[in-house]
C-alpha positions in Angstrom: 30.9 5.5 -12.9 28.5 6.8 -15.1 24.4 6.4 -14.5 22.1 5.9 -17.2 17.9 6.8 -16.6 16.6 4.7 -19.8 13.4 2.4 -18.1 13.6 3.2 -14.1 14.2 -0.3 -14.3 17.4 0.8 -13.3 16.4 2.7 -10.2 14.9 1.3 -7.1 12.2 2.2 -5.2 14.4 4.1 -2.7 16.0 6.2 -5.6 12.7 7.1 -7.5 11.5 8.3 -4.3 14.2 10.1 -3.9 13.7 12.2 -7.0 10.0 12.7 -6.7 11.0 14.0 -2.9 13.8 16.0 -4.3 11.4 17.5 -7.3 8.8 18.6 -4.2 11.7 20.6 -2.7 12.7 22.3 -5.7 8.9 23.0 -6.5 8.8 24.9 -2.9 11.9 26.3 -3.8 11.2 27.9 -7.2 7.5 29.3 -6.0 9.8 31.0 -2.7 11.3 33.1 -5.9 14.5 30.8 -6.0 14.6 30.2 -10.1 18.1 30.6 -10.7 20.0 27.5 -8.2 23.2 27.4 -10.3 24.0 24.1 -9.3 24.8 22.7 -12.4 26.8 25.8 -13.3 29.0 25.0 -16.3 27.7 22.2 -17.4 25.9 21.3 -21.1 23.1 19.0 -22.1 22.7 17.9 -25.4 19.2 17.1 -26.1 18.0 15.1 -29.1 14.4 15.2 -30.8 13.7 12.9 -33.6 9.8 13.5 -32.6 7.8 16.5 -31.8 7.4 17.7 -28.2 6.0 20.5 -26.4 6.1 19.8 -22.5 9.5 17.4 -22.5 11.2 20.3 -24.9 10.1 23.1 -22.6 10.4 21.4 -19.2 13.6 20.0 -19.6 15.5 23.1 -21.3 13.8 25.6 -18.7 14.8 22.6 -15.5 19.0 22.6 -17.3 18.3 26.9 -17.5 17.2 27.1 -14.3 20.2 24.8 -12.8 22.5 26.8 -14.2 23.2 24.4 -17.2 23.0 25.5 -20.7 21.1 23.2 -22.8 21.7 22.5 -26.6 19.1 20.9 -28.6 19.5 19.3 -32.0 16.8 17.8 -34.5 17.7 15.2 -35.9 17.8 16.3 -39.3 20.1 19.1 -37.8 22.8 15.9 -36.9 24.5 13.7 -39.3 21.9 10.9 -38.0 20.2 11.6 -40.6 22.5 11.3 -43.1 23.1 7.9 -41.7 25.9 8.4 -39.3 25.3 5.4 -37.1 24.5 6.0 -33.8 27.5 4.5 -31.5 29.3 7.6 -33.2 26.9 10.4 -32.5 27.1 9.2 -29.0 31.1 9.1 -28.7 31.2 12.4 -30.4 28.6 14.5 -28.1 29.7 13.0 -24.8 33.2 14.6 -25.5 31.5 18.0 -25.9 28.9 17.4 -23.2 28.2 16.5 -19.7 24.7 14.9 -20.3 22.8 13.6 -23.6 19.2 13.6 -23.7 17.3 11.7 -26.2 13.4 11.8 -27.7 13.7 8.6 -30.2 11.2 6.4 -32.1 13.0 3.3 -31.2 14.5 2.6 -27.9 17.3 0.2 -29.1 18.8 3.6 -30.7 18.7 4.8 -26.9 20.4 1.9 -25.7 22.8 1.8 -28.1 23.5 6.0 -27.0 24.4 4.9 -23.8 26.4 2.1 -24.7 28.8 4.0 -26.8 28.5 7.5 -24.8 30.8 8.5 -22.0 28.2 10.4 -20.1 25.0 10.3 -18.6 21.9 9.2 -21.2 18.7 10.4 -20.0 15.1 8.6 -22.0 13.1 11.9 -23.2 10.5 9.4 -24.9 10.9 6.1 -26.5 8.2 3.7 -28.1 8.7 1.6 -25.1 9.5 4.0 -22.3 8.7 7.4 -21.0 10.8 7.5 -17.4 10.6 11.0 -16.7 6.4 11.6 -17.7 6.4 8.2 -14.8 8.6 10.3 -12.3 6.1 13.5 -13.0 2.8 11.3 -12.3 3.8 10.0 -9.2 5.2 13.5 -8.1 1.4 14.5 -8.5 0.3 11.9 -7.7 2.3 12.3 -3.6 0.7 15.8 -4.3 -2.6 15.0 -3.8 -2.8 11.7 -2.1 -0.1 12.2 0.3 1.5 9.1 -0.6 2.3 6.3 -3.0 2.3 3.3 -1.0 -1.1 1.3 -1.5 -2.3 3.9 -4.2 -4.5 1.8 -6.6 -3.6 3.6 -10.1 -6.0 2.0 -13.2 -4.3 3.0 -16.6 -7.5 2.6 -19.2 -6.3 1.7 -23.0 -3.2 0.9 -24.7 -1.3 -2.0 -22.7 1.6 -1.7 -24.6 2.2 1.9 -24.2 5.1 3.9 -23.3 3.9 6.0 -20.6 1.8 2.9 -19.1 5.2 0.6 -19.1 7.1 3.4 -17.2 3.8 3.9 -14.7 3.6 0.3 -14.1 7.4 0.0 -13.4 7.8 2.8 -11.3 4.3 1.9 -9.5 5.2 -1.3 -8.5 8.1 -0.4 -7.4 6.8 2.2 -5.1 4.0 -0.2 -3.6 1.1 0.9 -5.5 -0.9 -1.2 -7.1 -1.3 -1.1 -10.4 -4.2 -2.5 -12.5 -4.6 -1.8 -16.8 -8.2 -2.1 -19.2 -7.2 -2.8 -22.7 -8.4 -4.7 -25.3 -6.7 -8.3 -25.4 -4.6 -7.7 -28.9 -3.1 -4.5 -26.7 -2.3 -6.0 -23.6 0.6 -5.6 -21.9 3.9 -6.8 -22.5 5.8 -8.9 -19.9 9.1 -8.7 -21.8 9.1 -5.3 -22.0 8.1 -5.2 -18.6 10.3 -7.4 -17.1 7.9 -10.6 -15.4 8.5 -9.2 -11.8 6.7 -6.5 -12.7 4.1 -8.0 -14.7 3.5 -10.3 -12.3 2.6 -7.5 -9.7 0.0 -5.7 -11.9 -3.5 -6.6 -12.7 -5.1 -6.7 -16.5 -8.1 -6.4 -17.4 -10.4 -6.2 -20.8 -13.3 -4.7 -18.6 -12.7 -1.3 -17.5 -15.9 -1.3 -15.5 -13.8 -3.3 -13.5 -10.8 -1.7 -13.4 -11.5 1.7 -12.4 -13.8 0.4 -9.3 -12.5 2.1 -6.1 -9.3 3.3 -7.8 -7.7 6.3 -6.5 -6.2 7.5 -9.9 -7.7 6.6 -13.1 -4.9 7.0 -16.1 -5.3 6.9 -19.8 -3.0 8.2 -22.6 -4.0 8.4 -26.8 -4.6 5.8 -28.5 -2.7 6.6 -32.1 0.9 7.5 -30.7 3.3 8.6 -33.0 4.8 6.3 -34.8 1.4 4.2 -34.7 -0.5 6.9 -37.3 -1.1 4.0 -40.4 -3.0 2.0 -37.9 -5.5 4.6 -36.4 -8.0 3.0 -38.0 -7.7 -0.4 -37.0 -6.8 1.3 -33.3 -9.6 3.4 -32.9 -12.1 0.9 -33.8 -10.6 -1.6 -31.2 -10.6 1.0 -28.5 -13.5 3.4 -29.3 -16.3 3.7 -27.4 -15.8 1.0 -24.6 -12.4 2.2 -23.2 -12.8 5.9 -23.9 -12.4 7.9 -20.4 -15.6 9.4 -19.9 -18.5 10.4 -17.5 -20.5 7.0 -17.5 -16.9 5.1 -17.1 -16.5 7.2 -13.8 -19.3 6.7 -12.5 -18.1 3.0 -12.2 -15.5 4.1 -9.9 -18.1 4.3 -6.6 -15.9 7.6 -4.6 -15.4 11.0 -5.2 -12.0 11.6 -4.4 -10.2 10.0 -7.4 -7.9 12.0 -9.8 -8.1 11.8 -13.3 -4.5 11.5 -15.1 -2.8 12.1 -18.8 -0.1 12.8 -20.0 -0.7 15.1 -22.8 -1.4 15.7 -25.7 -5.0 14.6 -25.4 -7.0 13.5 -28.2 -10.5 14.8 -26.8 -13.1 12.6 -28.1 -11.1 9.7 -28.4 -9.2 8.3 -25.2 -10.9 11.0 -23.0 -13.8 13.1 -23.2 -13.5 17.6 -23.0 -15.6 17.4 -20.1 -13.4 15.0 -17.7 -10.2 16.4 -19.2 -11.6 19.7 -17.9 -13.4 18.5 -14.9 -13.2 18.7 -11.2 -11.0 15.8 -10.8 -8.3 16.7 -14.0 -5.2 16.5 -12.8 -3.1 16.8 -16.1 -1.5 20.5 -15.9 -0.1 19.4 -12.4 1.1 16.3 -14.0 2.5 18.8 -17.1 3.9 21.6 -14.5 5.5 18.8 -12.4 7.5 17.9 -15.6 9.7 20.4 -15.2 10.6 19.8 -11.1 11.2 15.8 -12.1 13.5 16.7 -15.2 15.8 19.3 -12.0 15.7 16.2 -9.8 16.9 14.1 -12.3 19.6 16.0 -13.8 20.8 16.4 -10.5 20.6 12.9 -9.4 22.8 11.9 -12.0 25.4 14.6 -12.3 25.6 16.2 -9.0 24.2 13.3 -6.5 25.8 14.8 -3.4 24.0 18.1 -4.1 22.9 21.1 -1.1 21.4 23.9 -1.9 24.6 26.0 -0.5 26.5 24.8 -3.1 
């Protein structure tokens, strides 16, 4: 039966640790000089962009490359999607040509509706609710540096609602962190998006005084996303200054051994300031390297579960 990685609602707590332990081993592995695994030999991945991308573009063709998969990636003005093929037939049609579809969409029913119709694996690349593997990268760092997950206190500052913050809170709850978010009331988060197990197990805030105090990971993304560009405006002005990332905000955290987190691409000036994103306790070109080992560990999860590395 065919798996599905669209929310890591779908995954436990077990099986997302599995990955991010799997994505450490193939880290060792590819700085020991071992690249080239072939264990996906043979096999294609289709991958989808209707939005830009830099590090889920690059990670993800280099982690199929490097597996031995050969990944094909379509725009999609380059598919009949944009000529207003409906979706449930793009999906029928490129799960008979390939093993895997990958899929960076600006609406995540169009995702869900991929891996209704398709007869393969359907992997989230980015959604305007979800963004699974970025989640599966942060924690991988996250392990990294802390040594563990488990009672990790992780504050996300800004956006409530957003799509890397709904993945972080879902997979951090379910790998016994605690989770707490700052964000103005009108962006809070979303319990339906969620799910209210998991809303129920993180904390919210409007202060972010309060939220980053004696956290061990403070978190923030932009605040315009794409898709969001005609309400910058109204968005800066509700974020900007009092949940912008910055010295002063850190000093509010009272220890010196938290990491600062983002996902990338950064906005300096606006959700985070050039001199944290480039100071001593930055983070965020682990968090963009570690794309790469996640995006191996998941592709294997799903096609090859049973996988050795003498195969």
């Amino acid at each position: 039966m065919k798996r599905d990685l669209l929310t890591l609602k779908e995954l436990s707590g077990e099986e997302i640790h599995r990955i991010i332990e799997d994505s450490i081993t193939l880290k060792k592995l590819r700085k020991l000089g071992l690249k080239k695994l072939d264990l996906l030999k043979g096999v294609s991945v289709a991958l989808i962009f209707e939005k830009p991308s830099t590090r889920t573009r690059a990670s993800f063709t280099v982690a199929a490359l490097e597996l031995g998969a050969w990944p094909v990636s379509y725009s999609s003005q380059e598919l009949q999607l944009s000529r207003g093929e409906p979706v449930k037939d793009t999906a029928r049609v490129l799960s008979r040509y390939h093993d895997a579809i990958a899929a960076r969409v600006y609406r995540h029913s169009d995702l869900e509706e991929l891996a209704k119709f398709s007869s393969v694996p359907v992997i989230n690349l980015l959604s305007d609710l979800h963004h699974p593997l970025q989640a599966l990268a942060d924690y991988m760092t996250i392990f990294e540096r802390k040594g563990r997950v488990r009672g990790i206190t992780i504050a996300f500052i800004g956006d409530g609602t957003d799509n890397v913050f709904n993945s972080l809170a879902i997979a951090g709850v379910k790998l016994g962190a605690r989770v707490r978010v700052a964000s103005p009331r009108a962006f809070a988060p979303n319990p339906q998006v969620l799910g209210e197990d998991i809303y129920k197990r993180i904390d919210v805030y409007e202060n972010p005084e309060d939220a980053v105090r004696d956290a061990d990971v403070i978190y923030t993304d932009v605040f315009v996303s794409m898709g969001h560009e005609a309400q910058r405006e109204e968005r800066l002005k509700a974020f900007l200054p009092r949940y912008q990332v910055n010295q002063s905000l850190l000093k509010a955290v009272g220890r010196e051994d938290f990491i600062v987190m983002h996902c990338l691409p950064a906005h300096r000036g606006e959700e985070i300031t050039d001199d944290v994103l480039e100071g001593p306790h930055s983070v965020v070109f682990d968090q963009a390297e570690n794309r790469m080992h996640t995006a191996k560990a998941v592709l294997l999860y799903l096609l090859k579960p049973d996988w050795v590395l003498s195969s």
